[in-house]
Backbone bond lengths (Angstrom), bond angles and torsions (degrees), N, CA, C in turn:
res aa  C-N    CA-C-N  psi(-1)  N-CA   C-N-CA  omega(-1)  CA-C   N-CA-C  phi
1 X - - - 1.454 - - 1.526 110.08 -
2 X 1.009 115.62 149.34 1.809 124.51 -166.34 1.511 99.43 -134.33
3 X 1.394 130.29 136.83 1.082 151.84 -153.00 1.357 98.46 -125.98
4 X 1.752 124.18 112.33 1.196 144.17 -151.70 1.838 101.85 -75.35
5 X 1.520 104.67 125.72 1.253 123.36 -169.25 1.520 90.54 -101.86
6 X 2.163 107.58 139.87 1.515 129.86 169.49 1.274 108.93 -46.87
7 X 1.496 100.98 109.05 1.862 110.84 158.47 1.793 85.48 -65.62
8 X 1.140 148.77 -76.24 1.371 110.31 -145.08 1.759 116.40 -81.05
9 X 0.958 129.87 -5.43 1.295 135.34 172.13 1.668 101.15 -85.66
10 X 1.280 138.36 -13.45 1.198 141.78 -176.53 1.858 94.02 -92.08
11 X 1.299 112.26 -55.14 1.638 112.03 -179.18 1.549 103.45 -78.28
12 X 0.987 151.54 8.64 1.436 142.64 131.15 0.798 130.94 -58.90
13 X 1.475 110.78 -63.13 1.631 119.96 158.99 1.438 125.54 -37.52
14 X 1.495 92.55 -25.50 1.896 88.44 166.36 1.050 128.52 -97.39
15 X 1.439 114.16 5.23 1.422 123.40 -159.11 1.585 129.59 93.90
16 X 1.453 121.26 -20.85 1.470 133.05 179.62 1.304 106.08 -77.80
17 X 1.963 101.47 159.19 1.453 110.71 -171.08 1.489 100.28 -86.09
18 X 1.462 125.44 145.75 1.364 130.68 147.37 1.367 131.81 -56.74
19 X 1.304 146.65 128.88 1.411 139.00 165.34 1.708 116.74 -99.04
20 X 1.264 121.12 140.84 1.566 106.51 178.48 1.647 85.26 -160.34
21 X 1.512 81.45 143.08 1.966 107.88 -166.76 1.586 93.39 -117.82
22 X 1.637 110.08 119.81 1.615 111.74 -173.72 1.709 104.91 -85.24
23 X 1.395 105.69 116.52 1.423 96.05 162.06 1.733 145.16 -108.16
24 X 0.662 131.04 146.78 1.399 137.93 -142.77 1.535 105.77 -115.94
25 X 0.778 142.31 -27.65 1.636 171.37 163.51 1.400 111.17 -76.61
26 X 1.415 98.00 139.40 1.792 94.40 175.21 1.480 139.16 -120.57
27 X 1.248 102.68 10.81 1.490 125.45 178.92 1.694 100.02 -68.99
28 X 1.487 99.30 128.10 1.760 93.46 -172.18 1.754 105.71 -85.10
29 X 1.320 92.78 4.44 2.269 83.47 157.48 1.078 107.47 -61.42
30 X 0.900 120.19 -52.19 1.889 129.43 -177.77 1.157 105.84 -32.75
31 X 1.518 111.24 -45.02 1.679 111.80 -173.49 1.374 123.32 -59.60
32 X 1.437 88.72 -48.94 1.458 117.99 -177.06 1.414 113.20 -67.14
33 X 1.090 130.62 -45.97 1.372 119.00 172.77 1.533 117.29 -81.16
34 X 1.552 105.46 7.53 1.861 108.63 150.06 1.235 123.03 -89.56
35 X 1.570 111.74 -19.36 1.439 115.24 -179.21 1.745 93.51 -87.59
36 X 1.246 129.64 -51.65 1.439 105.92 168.03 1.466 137.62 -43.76
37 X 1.786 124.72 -36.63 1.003 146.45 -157.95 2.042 78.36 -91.17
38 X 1.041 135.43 7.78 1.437 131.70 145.61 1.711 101.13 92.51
39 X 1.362 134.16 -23.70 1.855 127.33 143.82 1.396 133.85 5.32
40 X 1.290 96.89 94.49 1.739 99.65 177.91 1.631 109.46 -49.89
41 X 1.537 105.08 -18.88 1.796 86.33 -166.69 1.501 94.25 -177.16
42 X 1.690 99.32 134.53 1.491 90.56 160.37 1.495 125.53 -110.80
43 X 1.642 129.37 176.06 1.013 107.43 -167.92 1.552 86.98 -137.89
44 X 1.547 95.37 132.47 2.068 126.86 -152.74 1.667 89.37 -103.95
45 X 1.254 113.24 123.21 1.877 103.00 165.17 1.356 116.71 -119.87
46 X 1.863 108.58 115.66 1.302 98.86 136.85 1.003 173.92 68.15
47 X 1.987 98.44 -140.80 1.011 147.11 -141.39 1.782 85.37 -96.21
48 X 1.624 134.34 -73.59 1.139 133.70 177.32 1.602 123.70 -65.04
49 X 1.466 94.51 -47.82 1.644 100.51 -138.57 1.804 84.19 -107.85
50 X 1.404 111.69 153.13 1.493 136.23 174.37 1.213 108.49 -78.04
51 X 1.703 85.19 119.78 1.989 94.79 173.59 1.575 96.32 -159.48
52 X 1.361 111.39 -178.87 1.186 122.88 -172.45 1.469 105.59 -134.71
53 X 1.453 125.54 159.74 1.255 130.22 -174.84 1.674 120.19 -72.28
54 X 1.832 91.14 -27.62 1.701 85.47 174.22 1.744 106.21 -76.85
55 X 1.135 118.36 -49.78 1.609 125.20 173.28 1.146 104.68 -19.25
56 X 1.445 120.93 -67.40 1.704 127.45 -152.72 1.400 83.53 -65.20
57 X 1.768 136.60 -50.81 1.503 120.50 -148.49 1.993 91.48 -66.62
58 X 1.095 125.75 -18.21 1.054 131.58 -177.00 1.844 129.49 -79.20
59 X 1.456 100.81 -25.76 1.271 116.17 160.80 1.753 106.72 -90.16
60 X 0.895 125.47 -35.50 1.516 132.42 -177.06 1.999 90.53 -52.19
61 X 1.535 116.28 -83.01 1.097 133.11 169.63 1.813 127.73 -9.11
62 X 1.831 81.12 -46.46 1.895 82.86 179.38 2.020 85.22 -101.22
63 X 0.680 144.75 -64.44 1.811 107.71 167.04 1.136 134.94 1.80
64 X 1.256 111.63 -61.46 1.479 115.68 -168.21 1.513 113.31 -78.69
65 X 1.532 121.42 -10.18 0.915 125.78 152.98 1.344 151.99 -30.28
66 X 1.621 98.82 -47.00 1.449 127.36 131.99 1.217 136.57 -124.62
67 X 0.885 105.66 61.66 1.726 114.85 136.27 1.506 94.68 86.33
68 X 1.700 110.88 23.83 1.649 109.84 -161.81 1.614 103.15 -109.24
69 X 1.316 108.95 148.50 1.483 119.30 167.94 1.308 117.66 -104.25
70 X 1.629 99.21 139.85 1.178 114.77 -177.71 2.139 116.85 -110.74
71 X 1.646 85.31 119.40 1.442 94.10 177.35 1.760 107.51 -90.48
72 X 1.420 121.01 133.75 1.527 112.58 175.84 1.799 88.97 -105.25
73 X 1.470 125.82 129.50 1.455 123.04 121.01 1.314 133.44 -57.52
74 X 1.405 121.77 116.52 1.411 121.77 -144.73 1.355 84.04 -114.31
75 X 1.586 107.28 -171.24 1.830 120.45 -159.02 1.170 79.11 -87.88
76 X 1.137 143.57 -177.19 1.287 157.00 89.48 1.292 118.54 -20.15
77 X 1.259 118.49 130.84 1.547 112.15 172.29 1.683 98.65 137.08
78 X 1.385 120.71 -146.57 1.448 127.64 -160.66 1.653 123.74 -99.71
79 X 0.904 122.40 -176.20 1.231 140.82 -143.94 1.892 104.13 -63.76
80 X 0.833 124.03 -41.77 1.654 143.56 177.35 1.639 96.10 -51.87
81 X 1.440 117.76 -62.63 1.361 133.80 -154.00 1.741 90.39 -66.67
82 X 0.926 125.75 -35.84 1.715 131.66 -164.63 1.275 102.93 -76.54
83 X 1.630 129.54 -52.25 1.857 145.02 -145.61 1.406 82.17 -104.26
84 X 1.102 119.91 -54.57 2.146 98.06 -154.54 1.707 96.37 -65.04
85 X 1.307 140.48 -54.59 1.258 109.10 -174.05 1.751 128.03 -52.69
86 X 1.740 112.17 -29.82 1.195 112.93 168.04 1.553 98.18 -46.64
87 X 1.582 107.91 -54.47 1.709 105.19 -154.31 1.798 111.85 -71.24
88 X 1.633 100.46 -9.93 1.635 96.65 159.34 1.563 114.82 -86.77
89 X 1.375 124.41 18.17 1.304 118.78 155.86 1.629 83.31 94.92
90 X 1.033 159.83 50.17 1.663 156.30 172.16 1.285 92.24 -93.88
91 X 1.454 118.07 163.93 1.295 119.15 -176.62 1.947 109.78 -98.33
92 X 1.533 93.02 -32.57 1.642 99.46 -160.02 1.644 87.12 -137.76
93 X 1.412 111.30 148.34 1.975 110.91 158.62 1.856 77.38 -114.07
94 X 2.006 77.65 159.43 1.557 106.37 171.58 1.701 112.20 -100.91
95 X 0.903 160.88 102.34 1.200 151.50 -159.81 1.628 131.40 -96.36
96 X 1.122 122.14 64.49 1.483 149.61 -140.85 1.694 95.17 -43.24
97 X 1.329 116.72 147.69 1.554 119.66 162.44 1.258 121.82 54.96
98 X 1.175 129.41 21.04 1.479 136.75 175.90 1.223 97.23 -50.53
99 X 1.588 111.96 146.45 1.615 127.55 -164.58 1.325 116.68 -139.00
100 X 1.909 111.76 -42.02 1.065 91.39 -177.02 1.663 93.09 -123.78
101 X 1.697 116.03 -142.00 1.072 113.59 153.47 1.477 127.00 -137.96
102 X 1.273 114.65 37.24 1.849 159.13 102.51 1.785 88.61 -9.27
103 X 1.574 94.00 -87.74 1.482 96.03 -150.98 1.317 108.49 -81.40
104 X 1.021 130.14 10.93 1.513 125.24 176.71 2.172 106.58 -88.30
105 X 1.537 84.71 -40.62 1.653 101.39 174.05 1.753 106.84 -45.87
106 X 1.427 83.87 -55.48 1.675 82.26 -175.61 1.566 117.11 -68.00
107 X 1.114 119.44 -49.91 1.868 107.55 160.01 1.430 111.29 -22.79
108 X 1.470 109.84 -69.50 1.205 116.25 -160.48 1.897 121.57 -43.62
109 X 1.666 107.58 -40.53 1.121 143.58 -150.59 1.981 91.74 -103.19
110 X 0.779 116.84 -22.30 1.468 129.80 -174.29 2.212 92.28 -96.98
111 X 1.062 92.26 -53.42 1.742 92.45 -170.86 1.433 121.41 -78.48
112 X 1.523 110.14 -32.78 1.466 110.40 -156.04 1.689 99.64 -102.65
113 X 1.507 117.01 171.85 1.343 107.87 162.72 1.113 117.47 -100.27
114 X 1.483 131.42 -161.87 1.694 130.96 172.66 1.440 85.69 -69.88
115 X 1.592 95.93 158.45 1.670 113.43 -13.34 1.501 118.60 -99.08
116 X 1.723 109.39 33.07 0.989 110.37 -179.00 2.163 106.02 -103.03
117 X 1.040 75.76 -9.09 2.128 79.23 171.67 1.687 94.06 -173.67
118 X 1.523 65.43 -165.00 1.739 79.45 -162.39 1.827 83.92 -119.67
119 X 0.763 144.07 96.35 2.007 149.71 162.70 1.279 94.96 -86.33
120 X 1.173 121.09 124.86 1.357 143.81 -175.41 2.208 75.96 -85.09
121 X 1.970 89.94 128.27 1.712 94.08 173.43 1.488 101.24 -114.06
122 X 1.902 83.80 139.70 1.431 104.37 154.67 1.507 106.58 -141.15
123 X 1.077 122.79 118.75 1.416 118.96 -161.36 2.244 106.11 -103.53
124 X 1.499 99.20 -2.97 1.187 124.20 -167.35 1.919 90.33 -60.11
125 X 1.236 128.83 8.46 1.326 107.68 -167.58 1.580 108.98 -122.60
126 X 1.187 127.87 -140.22 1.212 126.09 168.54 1.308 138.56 -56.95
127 X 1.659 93.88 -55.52 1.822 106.92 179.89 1.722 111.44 -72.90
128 X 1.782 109.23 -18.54 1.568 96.99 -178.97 1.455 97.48 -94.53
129 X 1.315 140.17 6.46 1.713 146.00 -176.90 1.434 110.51 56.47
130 X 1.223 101.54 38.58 1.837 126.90 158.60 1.544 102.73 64.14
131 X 1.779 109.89 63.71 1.242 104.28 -166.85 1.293 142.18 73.53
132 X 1.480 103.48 5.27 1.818 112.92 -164.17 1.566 97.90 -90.17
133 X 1.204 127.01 -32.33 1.465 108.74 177.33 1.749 107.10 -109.35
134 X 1.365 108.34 -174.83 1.074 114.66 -178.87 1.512 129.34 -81.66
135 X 1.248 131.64 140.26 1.183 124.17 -143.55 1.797 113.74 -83.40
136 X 1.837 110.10 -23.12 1.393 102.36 138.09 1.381 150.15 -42.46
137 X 1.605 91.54 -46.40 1.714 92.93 166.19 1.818 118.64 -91.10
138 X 1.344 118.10 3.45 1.713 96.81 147.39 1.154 106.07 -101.66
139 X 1.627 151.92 -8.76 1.147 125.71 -172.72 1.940 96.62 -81.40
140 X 1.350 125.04 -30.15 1.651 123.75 156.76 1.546 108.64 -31.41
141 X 1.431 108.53 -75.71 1.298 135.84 -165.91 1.908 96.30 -42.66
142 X 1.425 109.43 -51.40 1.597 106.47 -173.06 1.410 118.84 -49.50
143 X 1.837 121.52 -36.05 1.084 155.89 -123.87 2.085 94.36 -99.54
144 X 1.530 84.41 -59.05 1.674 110.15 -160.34 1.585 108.48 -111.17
145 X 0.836 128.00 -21.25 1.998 130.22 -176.52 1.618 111.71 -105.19
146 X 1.479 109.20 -17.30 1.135 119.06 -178.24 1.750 122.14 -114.99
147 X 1.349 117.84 152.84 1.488 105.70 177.25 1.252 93.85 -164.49
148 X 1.731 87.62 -179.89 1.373 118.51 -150.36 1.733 103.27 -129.92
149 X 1.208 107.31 134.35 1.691 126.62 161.54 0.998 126.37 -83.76
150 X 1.577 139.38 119.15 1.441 98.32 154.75 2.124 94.40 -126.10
151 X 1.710 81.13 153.39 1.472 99.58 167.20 1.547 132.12 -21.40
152 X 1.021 156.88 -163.63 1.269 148.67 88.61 1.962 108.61 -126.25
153 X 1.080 119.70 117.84 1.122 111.45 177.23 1.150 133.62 -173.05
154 X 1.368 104.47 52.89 1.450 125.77 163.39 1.568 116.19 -152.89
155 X 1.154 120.62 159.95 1.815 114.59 172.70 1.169 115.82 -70.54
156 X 1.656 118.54 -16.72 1.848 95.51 173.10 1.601 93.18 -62.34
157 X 1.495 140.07 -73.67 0.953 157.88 -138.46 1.801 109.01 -45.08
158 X 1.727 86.18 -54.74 1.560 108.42 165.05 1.693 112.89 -29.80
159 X 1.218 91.09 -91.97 1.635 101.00 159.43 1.523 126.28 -11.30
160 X 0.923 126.76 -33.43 1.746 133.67 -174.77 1.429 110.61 -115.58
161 X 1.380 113.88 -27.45 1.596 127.10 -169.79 1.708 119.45 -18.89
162 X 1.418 108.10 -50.36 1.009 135.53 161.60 1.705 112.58 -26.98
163 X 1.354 105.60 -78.64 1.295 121.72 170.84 2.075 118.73 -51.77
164 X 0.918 81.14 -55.74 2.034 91.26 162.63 1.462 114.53 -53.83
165 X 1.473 126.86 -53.01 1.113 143.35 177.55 1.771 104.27 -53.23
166 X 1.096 106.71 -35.54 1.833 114.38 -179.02 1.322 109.52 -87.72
167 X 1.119 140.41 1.71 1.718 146.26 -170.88 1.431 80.41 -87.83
168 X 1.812 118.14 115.09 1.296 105.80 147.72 1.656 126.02 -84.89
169 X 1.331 108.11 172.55 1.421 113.65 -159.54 1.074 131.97 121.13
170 X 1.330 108.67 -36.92 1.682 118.45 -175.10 1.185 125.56 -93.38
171 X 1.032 147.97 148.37 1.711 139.71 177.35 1.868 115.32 -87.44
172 X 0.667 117.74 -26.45 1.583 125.29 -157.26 1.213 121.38 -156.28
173 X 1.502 109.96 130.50 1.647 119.96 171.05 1.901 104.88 -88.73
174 X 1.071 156.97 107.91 1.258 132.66 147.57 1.447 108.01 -85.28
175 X 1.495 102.62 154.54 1.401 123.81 -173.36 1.022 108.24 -110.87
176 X 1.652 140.83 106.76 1.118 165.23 132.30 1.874 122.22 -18.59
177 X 1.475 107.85 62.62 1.428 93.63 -177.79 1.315 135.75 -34.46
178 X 2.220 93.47 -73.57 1.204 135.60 154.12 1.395 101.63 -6.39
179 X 1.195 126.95 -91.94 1.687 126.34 -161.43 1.375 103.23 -66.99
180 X 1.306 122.72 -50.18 1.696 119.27 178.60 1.372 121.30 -32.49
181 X 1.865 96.46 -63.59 1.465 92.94 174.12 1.349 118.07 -62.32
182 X 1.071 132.21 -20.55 1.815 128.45 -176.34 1.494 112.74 -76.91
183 X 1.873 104.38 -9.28 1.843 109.50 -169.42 1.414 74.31 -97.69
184 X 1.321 139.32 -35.03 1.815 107.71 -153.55 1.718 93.87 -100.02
185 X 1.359 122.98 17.72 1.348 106.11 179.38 1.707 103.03 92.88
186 X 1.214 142.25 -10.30 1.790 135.95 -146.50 1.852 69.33 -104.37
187 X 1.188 161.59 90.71 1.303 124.04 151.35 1.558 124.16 -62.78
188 X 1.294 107.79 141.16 1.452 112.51 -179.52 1.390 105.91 69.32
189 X 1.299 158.94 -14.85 1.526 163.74 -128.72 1.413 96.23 -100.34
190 X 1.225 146.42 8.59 1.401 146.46 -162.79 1.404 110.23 -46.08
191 X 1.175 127.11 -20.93 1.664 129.70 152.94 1.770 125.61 -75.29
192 X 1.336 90.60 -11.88 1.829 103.11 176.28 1.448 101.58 -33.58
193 X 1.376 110.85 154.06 1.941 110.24 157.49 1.381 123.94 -57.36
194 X 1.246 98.99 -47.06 1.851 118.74 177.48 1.518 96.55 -67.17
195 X 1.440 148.32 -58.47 0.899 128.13 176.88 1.631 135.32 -35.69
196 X 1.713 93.83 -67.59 0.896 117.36 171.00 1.827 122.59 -53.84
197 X 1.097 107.98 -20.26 1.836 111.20 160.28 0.899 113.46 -71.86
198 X 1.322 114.53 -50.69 1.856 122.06 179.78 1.979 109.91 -41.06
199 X 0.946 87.21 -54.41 1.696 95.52 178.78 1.186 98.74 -89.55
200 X 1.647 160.81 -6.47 1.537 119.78 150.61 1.573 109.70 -65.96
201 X 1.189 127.47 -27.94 1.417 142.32 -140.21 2.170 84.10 -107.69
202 X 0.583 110.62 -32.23 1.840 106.20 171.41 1.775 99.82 -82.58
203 X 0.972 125.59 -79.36 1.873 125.93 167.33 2.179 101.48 -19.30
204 X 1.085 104.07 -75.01 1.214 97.81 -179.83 1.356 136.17 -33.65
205 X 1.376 110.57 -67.80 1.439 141.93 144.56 2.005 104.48 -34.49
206 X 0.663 128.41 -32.40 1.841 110.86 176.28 2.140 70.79 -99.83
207 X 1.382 130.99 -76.98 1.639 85.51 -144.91 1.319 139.70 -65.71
208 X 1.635 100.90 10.24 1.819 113.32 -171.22 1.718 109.17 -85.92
209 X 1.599 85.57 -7.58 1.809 98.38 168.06 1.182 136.25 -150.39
210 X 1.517 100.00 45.71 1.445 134.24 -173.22 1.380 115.85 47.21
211 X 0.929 127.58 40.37 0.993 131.20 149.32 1.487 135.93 -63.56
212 X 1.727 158.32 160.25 1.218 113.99 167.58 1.872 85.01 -123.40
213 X 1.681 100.39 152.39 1.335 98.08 -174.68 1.933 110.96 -95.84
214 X 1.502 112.52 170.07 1.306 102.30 177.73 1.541 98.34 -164.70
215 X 1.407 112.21 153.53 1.506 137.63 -169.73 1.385 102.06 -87.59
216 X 1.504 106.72 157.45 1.471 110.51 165.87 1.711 116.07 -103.09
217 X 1.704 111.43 -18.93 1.246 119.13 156.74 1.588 100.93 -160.01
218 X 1.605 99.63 156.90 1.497 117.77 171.38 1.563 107.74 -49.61
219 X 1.220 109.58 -61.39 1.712 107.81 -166.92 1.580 111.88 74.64
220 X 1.814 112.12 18.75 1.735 109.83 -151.14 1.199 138.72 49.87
221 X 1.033 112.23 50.93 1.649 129.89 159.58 1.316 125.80 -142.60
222 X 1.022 95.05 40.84 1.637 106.23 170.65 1.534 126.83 -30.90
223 X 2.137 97.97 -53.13 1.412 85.25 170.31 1.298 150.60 -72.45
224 X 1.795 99.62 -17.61 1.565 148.58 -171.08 1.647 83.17 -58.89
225 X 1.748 115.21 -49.19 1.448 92.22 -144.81 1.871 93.96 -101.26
226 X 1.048 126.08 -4.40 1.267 133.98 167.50 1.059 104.91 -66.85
227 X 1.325 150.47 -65.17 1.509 169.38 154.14 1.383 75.74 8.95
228 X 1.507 101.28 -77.65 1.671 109.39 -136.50 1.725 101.44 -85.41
229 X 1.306 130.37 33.38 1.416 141.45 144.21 1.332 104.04 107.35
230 X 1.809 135.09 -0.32 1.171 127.50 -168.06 1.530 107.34 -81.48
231 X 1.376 111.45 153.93 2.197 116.40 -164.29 1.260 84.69 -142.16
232 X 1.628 141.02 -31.41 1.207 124.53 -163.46 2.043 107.59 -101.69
233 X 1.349 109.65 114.80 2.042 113.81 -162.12 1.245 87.12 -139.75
234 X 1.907 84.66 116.94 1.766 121.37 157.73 1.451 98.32 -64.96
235 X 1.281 138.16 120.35 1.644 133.03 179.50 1.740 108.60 -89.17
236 X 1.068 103.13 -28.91 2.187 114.42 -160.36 1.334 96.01 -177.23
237 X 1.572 100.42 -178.29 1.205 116.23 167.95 1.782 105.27 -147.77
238 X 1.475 109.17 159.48 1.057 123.81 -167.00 1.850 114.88 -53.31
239 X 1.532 108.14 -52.09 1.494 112.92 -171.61 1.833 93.26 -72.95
240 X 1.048 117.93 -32.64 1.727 112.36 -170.07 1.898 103.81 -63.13
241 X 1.382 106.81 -69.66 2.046 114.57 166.41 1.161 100.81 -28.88
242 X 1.842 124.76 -66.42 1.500 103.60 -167.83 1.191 119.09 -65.70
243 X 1.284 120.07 -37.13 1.599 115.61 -159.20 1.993 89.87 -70.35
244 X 0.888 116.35 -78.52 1.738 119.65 -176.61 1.797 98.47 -24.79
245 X 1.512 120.14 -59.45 1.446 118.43 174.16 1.926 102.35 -36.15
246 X 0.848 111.57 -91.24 1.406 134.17 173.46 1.514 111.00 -11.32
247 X 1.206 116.62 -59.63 1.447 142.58 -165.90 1.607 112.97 -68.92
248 X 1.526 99.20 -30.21 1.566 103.98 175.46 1.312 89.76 -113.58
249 X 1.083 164.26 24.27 1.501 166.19 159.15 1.415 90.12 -64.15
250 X 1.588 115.75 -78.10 1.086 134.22 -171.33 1.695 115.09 -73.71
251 X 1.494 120.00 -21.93 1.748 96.21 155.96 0.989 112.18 -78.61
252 X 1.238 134.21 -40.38 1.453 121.03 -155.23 1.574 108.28 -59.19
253 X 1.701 112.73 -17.88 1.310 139.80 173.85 1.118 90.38 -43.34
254 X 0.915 128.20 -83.78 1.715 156.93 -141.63 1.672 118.33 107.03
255 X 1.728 113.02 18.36 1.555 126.66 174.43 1.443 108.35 -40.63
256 X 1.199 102.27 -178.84 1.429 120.04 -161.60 1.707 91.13 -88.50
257 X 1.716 113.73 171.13 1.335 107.62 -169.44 1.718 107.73 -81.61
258 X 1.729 94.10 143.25 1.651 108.95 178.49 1.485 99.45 -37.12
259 X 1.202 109.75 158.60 1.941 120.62 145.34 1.459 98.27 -68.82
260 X 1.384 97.37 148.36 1.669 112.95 164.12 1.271 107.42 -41.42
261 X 1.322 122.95 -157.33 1.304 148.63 146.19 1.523 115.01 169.30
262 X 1.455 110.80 149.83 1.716 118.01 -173.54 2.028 100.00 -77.46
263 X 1.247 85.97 161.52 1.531 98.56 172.51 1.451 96.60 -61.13
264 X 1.786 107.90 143.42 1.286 121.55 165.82 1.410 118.11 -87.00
265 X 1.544 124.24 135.71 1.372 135.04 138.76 1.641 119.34 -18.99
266 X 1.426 108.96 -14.08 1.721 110.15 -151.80 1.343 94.67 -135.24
267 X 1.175 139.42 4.83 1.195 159.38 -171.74 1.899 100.22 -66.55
268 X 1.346 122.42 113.28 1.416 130.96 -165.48 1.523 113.76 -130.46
269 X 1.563 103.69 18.55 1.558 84.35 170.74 1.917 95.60 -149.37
């Protein structure tokens, strides 16, 4: 039995860009018609949106279907919240609000095994195939097939990035517009100047220490953010496609007028 190796850490490693469609919803069709729509990976939260631990092993499941990886954004908080999505077989956690690089150590040391942490093993679950291989080759497998996010998205954080960016262990900086701009006052402004520094200066900082960096949406600058070395792109999200699907369903109708709605966080073009 062989223990399923990262489509997106496999297309990095080759040089290719990653795609990942955030979903918000928990019905694992959803998944599935991201793994059709051709998505290296989707990314499951958490941190916002209501789900349950059997669910996720259930969205994980229709993933792997095709050949897709699954990122969980986890709560914030302790040690449980980090391991059970590994232990539902997820490929990567996202790690919301990282601040210093204190707390990035401890992710690291909480997730990985020796000699890069100490992960308390139980391999009895999904990602070890319930005991079917040997417990050398998943505590490898934890090390190298699997990874780790962390946040960046606020100016204390900014401020230290540098130092976070040097914690080995981790795979990835993502840059957090959405909340950034809401810490410096820009809400929604994800094209701001100040924004937009914040994230060359986070990209930089993960590749000056191998790190690789990645967006949570284009905002239209695709090339802006390629330039500056990022391979891993949040494209949309699930509730934003439908509602816009939906929304012209019914004008093109000639329906009654849409509800408002505020600019999205998830907003990709």
């Amino acid at each position: 039995m062989k223990l399923r190796p990262s489509r997106i850490l496999r297309e990095l490693r080759s040089g290719q860009n990653s795609t990942v469609l955030k979903l918000n919803m928990g019905d694992p069709r959803i998944v599935e018609l991201a793994g059709l729509a051709g998505a290296s990976a989707v990314w499951l939260c958490n941190e916002h949106v209501p789900n349950d631990w059997l669910n996720l092993e259930h969205q994980v499941r229709a993933a792997k279907l095709y050949d897709m990886d699954t990122i969980v954004r986890v709560n914030k908080g302790g040690y449980s919240e980090y391991v059970k999505p590994f232990e539902c077989d997820a490929t990567g956690i996202m790690v919301p609000h990282v601040t210093s690089a204190d707390e990035a150590r401890n992710v690291v040391d909480m997730v990985r095994c020796q000699p890069l942490g100490h992960k308390a093993l139980d391999a009895g679950n999904m990602d070890g195939l319930f005991c079917q291989v040997p417990l050398a080759e998943y505590a490898h497998h934890c090390n190298t097939e699997k990874f780790i996010i962390l946040q960046i998205e606020s100016p204390e954080a900014l401020e230290v990035v540098e130092e976070i960016a040097a914690v080995p262990g981790f795979d990835m900086l993502l840059f957090g517009a959405g909340d950034f701009s809401h810490r410096i006052g820009k809400l929604g402004q994800a094209t701001h100047p100040e924004v937009v520094a914040a994230r060359k200066r986070v990209a930089t900082a993960a590749l000056k220490h191998g790190k690789y960096p990645a967006v949570a949406s284009l905002y239209g600058q695709k090339e802006e953010v390629l330039a500056e070395g990022t391979r891993v792109f949040t494209l949309g999200a699930d509730v934003l496609e439908l509602g816009n699907a939906f929304k012209k369903l019914v004008g093109d109708f000639g329906g009654g007028a849409a509800a408002s709605g505020s600019d999205s966080i998830y907003q990709s073009k």
